[in-house]
PDB file of N, H, CA, C and O in Angstrom:
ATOM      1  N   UNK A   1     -12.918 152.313  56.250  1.00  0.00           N
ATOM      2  CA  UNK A   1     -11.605 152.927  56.135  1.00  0.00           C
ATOM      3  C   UNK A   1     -11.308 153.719  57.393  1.00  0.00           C
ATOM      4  O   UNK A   1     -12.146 154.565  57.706  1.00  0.00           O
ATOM      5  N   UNK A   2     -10.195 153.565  58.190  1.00  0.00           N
ATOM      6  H   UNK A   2      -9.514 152.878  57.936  1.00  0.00           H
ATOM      7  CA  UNK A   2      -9.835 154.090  58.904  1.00  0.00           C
ATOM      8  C   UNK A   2      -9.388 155.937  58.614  1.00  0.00           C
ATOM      9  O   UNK A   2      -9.043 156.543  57.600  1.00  0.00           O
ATOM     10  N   UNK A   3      -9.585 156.316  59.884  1.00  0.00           N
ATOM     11  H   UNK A   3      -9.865 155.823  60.708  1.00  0.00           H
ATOM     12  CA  UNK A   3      -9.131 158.038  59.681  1.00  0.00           C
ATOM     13  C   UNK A   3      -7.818 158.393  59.536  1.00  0.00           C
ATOM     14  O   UNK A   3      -7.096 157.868  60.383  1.00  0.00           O
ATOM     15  N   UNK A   4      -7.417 158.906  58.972  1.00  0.00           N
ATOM     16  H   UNK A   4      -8.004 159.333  58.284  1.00  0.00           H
ATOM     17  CA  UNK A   4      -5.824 159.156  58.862  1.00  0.00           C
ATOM     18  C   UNK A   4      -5.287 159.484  60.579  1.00  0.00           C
ATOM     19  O   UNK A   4      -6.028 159.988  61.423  1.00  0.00           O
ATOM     20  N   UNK A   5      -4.044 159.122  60.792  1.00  0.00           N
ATOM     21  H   UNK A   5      -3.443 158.713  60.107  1.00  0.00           H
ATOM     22  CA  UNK A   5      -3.377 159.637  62.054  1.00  0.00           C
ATOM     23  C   UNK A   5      -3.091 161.553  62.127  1.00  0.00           C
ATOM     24  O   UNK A   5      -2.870 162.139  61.067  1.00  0.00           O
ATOM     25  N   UNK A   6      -3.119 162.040  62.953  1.00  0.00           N
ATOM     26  H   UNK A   6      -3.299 161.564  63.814  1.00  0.00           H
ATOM     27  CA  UNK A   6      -2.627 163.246  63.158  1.00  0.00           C
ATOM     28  C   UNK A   6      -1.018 163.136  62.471  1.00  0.00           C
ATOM     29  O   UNK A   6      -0.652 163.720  61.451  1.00  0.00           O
ATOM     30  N   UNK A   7      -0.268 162.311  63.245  1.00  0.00           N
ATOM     31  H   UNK A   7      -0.566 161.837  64.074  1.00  0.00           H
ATOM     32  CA  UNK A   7       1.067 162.469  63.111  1.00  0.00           C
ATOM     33  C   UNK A   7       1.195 161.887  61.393  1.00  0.00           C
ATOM     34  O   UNK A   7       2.004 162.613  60.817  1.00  0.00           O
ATOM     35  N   UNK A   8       0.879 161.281  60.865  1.00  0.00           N
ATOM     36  H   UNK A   8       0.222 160.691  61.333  1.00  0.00           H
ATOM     37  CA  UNK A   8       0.527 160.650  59.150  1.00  0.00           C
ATOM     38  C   UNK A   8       0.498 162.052  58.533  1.00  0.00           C
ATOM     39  O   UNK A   8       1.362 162.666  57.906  1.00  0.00           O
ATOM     40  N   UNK A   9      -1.095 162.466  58.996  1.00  0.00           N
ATOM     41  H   UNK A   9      -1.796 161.968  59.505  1.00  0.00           H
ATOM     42  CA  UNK A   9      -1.070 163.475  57.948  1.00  0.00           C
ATOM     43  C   UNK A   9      -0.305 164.777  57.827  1.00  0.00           C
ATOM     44  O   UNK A   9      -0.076 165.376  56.777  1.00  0.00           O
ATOM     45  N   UNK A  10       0.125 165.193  59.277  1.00  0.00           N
ATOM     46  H   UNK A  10      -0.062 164.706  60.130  1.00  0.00           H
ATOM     47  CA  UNK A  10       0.861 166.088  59.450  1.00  0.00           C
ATOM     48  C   UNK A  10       2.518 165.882  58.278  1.00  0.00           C
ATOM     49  O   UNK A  10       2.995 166.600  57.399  1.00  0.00           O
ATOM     50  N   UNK A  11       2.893 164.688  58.816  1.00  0.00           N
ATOM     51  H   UNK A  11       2.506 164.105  59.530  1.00  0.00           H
ATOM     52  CA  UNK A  11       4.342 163.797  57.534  1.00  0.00           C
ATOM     53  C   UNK A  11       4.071 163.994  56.402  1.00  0.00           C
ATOM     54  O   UNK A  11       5.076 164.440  55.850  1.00  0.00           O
ATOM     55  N   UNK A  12       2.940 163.879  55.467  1.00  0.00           N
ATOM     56  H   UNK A  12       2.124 163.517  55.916  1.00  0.00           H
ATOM     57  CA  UNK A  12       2.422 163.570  54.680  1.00  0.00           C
ATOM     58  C   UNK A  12       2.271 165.526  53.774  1.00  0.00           C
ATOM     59  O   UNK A  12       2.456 165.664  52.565  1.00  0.00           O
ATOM     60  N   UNK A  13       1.966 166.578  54.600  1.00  0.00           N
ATOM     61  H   UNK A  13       1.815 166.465  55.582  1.00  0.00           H
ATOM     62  CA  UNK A  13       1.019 167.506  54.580  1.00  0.00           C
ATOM     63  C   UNK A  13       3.057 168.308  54.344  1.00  0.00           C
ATOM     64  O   UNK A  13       3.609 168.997  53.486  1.00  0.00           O
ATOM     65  N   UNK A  14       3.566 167.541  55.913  1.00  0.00           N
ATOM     66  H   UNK A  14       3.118 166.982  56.610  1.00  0.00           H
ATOM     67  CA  UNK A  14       4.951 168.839  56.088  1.00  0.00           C
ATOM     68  C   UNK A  14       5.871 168.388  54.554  1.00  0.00           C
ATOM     69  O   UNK A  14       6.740 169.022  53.955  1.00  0.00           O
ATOM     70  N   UNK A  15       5.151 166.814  54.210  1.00  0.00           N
ATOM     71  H   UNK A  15       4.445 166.298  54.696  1.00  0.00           H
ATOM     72  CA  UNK A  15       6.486 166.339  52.763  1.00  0.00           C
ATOM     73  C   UNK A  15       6.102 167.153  51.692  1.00  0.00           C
ATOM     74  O   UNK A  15       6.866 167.901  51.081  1.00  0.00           O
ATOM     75  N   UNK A  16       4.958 167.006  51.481  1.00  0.00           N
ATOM     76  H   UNK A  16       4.337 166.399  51.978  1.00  0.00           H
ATOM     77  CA  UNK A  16       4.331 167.981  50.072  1.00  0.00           C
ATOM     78  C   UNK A  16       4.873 169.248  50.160  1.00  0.00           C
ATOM     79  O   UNK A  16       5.436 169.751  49.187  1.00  0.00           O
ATOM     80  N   UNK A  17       4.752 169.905  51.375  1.00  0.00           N
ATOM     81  H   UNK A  17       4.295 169.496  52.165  1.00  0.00           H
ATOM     82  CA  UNK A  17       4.952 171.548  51.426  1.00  0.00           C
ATOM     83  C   UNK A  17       6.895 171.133  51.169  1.00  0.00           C
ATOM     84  O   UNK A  17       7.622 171.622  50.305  1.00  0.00           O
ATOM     85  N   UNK A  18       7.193 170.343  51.995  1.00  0.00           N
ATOM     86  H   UNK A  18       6.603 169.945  52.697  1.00  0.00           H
ATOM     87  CA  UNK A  18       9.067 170.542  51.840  1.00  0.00           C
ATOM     88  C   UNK A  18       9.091 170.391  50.320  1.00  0.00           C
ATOM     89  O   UNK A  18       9.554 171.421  49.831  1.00  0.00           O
ATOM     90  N   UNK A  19       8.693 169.299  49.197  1.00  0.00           N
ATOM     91  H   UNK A  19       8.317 168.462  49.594  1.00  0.00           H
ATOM     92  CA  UNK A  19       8.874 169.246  47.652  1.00  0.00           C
ATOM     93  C   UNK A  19       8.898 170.176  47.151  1.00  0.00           C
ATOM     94  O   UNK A  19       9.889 170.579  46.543  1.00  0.00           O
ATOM     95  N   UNK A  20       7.272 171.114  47.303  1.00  0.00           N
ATOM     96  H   UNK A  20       6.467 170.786  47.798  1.00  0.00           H
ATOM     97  CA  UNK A  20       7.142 172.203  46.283  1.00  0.00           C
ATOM     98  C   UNK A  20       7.921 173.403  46.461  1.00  0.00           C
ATOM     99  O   UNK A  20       7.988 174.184  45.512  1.00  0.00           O
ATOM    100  N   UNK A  21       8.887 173.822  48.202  1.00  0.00           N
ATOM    101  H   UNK A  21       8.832 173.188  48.972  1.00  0.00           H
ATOM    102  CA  UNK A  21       9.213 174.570  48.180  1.00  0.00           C
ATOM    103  C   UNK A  21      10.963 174.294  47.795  1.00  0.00           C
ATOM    104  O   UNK A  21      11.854 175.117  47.581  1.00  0.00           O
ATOM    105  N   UNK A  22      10.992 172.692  47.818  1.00  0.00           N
ATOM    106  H   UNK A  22      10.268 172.025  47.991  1.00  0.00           H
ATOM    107  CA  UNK A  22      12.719 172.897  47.203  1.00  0.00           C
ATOM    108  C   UNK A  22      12.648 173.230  45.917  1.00  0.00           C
ATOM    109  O   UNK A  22      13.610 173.818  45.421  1.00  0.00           O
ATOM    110  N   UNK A  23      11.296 172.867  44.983  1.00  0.00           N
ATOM    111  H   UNK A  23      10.515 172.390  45.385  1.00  0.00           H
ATOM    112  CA  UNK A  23      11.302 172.929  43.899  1.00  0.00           C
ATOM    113  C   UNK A  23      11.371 174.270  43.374  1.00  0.00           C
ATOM    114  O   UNK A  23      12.074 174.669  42.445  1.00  0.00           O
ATOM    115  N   UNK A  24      10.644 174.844  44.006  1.00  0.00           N
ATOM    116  H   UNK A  24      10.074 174.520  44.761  1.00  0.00           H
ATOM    117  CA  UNK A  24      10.689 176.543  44.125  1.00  0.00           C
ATOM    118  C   UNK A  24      11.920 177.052  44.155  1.00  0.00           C
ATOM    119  O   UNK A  24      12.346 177.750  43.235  1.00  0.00           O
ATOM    120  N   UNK A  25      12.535 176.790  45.091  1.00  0.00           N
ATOM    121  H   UNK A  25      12.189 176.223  45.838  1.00  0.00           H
ATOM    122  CA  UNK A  25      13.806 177.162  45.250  1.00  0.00           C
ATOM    123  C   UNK A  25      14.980 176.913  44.372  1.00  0.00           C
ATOM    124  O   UNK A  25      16.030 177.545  44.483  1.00  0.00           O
ATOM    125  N   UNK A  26      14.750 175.860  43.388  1.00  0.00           N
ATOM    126  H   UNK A  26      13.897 175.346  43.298  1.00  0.00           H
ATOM    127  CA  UNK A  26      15.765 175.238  42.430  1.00  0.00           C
ATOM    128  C   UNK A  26      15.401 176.103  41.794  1.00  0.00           C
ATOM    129  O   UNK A  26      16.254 176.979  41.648  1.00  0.00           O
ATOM    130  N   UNK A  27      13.856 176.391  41.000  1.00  0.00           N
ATOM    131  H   UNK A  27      13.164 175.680  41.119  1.00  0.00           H
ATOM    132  CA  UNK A  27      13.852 176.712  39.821  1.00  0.00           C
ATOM    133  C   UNK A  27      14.030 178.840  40.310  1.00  0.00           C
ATOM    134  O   UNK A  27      14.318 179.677  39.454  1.00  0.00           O
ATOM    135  N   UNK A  28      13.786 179.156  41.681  1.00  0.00           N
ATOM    136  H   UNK A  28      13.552 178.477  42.377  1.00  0.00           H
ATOM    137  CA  UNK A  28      14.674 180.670  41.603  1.00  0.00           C
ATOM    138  C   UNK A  28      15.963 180.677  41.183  1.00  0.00           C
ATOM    139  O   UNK A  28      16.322 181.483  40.324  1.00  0.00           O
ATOM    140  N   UNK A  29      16.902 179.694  41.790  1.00  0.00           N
ATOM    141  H   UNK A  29      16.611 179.039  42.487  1.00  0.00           H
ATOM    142  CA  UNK A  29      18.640 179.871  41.938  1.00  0.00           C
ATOM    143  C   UNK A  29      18.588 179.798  40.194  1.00  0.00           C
ATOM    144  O   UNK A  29      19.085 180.708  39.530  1.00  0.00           O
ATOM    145  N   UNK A  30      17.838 178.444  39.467  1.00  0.00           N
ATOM    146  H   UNK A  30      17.435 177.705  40.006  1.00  0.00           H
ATOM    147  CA  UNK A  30      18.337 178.419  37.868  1.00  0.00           C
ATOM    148  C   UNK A  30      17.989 179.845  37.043  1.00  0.00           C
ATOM    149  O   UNK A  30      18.514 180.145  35.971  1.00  0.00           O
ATOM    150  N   UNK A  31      17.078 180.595  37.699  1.00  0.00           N
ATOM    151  H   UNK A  31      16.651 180.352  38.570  1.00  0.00           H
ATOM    152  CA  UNK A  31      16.302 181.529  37.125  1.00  0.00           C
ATOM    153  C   UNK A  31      16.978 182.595  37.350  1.00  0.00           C
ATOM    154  O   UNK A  31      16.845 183.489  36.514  1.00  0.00           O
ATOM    155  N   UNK A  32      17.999 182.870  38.646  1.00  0.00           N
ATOM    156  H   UNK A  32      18.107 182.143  39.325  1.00  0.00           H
ATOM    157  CA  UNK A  32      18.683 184.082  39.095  1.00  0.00           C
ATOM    158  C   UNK A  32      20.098 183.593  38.258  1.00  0.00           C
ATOM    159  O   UNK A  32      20.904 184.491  38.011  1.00  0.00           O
ATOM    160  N   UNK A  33      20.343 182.553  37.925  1.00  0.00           N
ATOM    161  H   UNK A  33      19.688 181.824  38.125  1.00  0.00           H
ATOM    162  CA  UNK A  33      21.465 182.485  37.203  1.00  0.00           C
ATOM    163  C   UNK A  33      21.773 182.763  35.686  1.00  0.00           C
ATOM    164  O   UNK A  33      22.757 183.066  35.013  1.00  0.00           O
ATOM    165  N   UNK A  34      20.210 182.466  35.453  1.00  0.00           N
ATOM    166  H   UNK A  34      19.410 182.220  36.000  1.00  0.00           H
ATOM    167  CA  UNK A  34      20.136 182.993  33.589  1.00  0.00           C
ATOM    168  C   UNK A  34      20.428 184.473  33.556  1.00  0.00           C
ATOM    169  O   UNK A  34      21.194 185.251  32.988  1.00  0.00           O
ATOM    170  N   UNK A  35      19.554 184.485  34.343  1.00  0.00           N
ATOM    171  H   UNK A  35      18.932 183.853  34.805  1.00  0.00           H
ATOM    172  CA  UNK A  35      19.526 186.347  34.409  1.00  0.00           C
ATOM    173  C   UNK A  35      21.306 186.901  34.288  1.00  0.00           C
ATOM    174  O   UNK A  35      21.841 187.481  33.343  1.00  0.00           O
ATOM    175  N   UNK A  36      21.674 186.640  35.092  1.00  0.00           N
ATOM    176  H   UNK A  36      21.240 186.169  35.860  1.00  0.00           H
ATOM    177  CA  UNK A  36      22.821 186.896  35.700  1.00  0.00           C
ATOM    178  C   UNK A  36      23.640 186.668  34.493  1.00  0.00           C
ATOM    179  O   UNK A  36      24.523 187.468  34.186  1.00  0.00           O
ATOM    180  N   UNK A  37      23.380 185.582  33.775  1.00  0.00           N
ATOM    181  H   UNK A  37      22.663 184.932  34.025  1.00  0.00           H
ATOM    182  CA  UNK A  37      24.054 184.808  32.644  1.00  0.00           C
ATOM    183  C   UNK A  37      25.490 184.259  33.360  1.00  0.00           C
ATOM    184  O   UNK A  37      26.626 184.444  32.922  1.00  0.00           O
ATOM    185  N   UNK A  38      25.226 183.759  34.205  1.00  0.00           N
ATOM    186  H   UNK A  38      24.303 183.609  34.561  1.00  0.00           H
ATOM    187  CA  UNK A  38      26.154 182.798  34.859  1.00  0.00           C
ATOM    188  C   UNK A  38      26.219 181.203  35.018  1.00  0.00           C
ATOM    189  O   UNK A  38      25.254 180.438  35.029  1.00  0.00           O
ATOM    190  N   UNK A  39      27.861 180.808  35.163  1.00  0.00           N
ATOM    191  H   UNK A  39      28.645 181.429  35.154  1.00  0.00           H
ATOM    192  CA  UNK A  39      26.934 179.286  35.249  1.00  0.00           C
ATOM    193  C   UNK A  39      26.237 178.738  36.271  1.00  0.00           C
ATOM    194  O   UNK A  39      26.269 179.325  37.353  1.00  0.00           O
ATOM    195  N   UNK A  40      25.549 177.632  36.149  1.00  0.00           N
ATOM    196  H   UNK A  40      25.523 177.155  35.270  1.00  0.00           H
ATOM    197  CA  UNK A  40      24.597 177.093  37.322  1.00  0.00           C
ATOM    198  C   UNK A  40      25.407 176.282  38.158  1.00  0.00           C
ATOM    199  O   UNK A  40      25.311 175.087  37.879  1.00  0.00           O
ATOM    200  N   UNK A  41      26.218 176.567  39.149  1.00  0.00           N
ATOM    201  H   UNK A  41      26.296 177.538  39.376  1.00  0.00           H
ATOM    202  CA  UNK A  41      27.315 176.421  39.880  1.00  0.00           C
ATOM    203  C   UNK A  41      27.146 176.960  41.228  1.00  0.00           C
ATOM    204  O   UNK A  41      27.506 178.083  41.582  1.00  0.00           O
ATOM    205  N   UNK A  42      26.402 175.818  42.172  1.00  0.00           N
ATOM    206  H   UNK A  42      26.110 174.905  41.885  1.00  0.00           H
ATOM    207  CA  UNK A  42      26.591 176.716  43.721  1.00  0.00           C
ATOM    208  C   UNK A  42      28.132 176.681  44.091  1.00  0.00           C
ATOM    209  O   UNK A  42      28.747 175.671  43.749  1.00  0.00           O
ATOM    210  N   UNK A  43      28.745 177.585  44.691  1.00  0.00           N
ATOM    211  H   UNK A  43      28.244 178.405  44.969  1.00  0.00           H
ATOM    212  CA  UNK A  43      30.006 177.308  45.440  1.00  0.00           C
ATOM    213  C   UNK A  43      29.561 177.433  46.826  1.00  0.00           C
ATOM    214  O   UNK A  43      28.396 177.753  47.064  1.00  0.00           O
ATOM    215  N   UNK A  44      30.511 177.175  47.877  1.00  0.00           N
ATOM    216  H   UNK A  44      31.457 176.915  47.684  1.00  0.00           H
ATOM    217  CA  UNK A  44      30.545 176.570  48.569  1.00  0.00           C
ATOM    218  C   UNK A  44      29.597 177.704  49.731  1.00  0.00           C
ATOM    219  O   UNK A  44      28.817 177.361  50.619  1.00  0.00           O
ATOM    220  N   UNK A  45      30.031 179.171  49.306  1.00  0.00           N
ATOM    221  H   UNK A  45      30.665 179.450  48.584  1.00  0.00           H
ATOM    222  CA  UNK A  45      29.423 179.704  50.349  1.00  0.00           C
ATOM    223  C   UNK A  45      27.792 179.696  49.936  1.00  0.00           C
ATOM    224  O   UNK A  45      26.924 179.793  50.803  1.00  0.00           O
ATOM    225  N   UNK A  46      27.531 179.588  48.732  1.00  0.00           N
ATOM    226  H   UNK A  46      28.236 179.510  48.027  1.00  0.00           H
ATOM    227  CA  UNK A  46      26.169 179.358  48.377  1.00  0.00           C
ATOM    228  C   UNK A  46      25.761 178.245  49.568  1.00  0.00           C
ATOM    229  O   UNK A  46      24.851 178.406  50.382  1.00  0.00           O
ATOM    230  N   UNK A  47      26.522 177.245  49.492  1.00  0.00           N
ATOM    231  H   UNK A  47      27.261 177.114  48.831  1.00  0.00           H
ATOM    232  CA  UNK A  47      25.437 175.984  50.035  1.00  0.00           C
ATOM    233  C   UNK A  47      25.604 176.457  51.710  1.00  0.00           C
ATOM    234  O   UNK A  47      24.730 176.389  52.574  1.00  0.00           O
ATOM    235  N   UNK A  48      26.725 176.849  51.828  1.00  0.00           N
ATOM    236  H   UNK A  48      27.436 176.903  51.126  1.00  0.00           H
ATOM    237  CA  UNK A  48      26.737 177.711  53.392  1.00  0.00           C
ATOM    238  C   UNK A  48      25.175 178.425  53.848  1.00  0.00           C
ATOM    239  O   UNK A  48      24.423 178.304  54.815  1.00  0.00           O
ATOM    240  N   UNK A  49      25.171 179.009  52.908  1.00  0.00           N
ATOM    241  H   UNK A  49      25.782 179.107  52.122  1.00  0.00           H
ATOM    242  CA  UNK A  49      24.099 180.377  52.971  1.00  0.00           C
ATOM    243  C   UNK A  49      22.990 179.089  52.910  1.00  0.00           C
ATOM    244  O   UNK A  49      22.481 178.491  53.858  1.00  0.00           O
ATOM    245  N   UNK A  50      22.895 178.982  52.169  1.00  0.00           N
ATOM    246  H   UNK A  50      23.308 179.467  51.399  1.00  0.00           H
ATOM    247  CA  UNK A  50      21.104 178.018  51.964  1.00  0.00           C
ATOM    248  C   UNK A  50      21.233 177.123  53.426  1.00  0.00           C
ATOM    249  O   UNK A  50      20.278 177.356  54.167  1.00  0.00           O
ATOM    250  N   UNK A  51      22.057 176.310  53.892  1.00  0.00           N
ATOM    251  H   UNK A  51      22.833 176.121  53.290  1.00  0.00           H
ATOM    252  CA  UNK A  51      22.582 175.156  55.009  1.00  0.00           C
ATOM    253  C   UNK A  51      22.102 175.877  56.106  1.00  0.00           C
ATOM    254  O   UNK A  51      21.154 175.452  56.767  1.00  0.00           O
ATOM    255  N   UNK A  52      22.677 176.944  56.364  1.00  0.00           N
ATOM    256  H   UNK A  52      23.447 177.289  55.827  1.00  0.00           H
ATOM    257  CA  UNK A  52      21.739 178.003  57.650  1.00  0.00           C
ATOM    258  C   UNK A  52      20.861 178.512  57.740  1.00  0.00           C
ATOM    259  O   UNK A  52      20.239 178.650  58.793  1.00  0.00           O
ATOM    260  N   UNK A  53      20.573 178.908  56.748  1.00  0.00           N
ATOM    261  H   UNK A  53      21.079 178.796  55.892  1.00  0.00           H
ATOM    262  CA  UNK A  53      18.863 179.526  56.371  1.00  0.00           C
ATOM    263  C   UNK A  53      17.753 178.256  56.410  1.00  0.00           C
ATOM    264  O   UNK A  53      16.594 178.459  56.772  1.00  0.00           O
ATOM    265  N   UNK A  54      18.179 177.076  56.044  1.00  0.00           N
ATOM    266  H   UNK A  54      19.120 176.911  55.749  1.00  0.00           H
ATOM    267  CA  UNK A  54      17.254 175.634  56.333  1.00  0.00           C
ATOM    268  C   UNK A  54      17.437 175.227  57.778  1.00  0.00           C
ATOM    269  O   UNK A  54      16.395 174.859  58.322  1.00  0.00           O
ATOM    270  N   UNK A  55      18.697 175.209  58.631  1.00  0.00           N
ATOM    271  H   UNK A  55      19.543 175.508  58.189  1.00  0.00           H
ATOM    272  CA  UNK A  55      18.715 174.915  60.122  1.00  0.00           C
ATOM    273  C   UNK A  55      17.763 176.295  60.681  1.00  0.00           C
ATOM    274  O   UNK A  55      16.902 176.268  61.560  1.00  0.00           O
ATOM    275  N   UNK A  56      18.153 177.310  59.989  1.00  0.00           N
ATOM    276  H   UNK A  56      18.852 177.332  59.275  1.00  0.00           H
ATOM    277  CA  UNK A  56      17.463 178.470  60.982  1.00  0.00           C
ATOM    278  C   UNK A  56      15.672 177.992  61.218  1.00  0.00           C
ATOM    279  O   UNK A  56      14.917 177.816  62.174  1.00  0.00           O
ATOM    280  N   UNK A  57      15.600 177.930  59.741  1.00  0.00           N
ATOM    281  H   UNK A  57      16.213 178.074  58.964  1.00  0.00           H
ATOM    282  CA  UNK A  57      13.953 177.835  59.459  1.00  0.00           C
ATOM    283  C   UNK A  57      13.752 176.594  60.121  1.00  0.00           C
ATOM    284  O   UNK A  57      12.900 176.863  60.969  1.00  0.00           O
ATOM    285  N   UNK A  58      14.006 175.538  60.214  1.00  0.00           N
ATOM    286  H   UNK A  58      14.697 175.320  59.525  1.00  0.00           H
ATOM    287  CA  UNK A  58      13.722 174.221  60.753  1.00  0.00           C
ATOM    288  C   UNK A  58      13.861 174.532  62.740  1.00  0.00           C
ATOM    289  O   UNK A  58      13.190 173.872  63.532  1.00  0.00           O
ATOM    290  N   UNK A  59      14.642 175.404  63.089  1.00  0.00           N
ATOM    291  H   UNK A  59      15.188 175.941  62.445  1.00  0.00           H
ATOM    292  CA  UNK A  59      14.679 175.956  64.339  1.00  0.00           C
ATOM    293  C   UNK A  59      13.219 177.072  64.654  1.00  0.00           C
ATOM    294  O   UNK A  59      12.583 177.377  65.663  1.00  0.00           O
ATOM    295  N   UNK A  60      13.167 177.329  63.619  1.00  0.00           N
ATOM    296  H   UNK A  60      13.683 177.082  62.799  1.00  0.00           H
ATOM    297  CA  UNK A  60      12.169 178.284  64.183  1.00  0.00           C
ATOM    298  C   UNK A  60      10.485 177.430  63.789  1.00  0.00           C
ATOM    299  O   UNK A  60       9.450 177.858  64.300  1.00  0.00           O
ATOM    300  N   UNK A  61      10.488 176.465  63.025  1.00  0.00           N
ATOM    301  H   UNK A  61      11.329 176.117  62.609  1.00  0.00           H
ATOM    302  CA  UNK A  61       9.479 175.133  62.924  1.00  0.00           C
ATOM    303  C   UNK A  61       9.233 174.367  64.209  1.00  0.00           C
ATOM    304  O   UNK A  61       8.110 174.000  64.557  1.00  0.00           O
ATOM    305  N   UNK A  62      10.453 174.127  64.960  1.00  0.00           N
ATOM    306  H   UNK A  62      11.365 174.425  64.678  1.00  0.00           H
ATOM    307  CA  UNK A  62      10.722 173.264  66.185  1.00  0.00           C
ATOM    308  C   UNK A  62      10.369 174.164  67.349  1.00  0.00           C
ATOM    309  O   UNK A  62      10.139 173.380  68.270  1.00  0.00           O
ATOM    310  N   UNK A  63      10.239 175.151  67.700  1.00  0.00           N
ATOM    311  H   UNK A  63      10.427 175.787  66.951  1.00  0.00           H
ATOM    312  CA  UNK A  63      10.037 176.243  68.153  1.00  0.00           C
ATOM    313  C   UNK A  63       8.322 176.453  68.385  1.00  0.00           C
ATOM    314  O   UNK A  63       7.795 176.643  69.481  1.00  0.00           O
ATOM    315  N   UNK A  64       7.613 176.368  67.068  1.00  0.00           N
ATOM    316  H   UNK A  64       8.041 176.214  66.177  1.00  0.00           H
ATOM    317  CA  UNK A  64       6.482 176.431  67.087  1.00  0.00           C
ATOM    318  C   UNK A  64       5.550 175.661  68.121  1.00  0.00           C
ATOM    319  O   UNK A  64       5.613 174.435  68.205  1.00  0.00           O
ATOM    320  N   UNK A  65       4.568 176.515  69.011  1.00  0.00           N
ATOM    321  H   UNK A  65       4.517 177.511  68.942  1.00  0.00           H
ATOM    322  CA  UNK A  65       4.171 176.210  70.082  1.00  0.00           C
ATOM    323  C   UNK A  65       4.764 176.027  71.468  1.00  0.00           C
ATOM    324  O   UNK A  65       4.227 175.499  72.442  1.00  0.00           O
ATOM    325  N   UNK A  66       5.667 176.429  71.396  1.00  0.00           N
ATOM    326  H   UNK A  66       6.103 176.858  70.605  1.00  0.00           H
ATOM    327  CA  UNK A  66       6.293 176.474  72.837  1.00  0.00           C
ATOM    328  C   UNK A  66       5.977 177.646  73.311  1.00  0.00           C
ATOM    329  O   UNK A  66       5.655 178.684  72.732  1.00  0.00           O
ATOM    330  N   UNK A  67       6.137 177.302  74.790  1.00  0.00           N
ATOM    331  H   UNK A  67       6.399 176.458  75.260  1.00  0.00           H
ATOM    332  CA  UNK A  67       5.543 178.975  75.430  1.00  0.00           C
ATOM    333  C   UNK A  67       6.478 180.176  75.984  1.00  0.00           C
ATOM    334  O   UNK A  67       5.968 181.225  76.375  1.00  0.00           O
TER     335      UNK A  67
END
């Protein structure tokens, strides 16, 4: 059996971590909405807010290791 690739497992390692943390993230927003007793309804500046906070974080991922 061959060794896994760097770039494989890295895809493989960054997909798992992206799943569990959208999943995370669904089940806060459903969880801040019970609370709230509101409906489960992003509007628009919601997806604003999350849309920049994922480019930011993905900027500061791309970032990593540069000097």
């Amino acid at each position: 059996m061959e060794k896994p690739n760097n770039k494989t497992l890295t895809l493989v390692i960054g997909g798992a971590v992206g799943l569990i943390t959208g999943v995370a993230a669904a089940y806060l927003i459903i969880q801040n909405r019970e609370r709230l007793g509101e409906p489960l309804k992003l509007t628009r500046n919601d997806g604003a807010k999350i849309g920049m906070g994922i480019a930011t974080f993905l900027k500061m991922v791309a970032d990593t290791g540069k000097p």
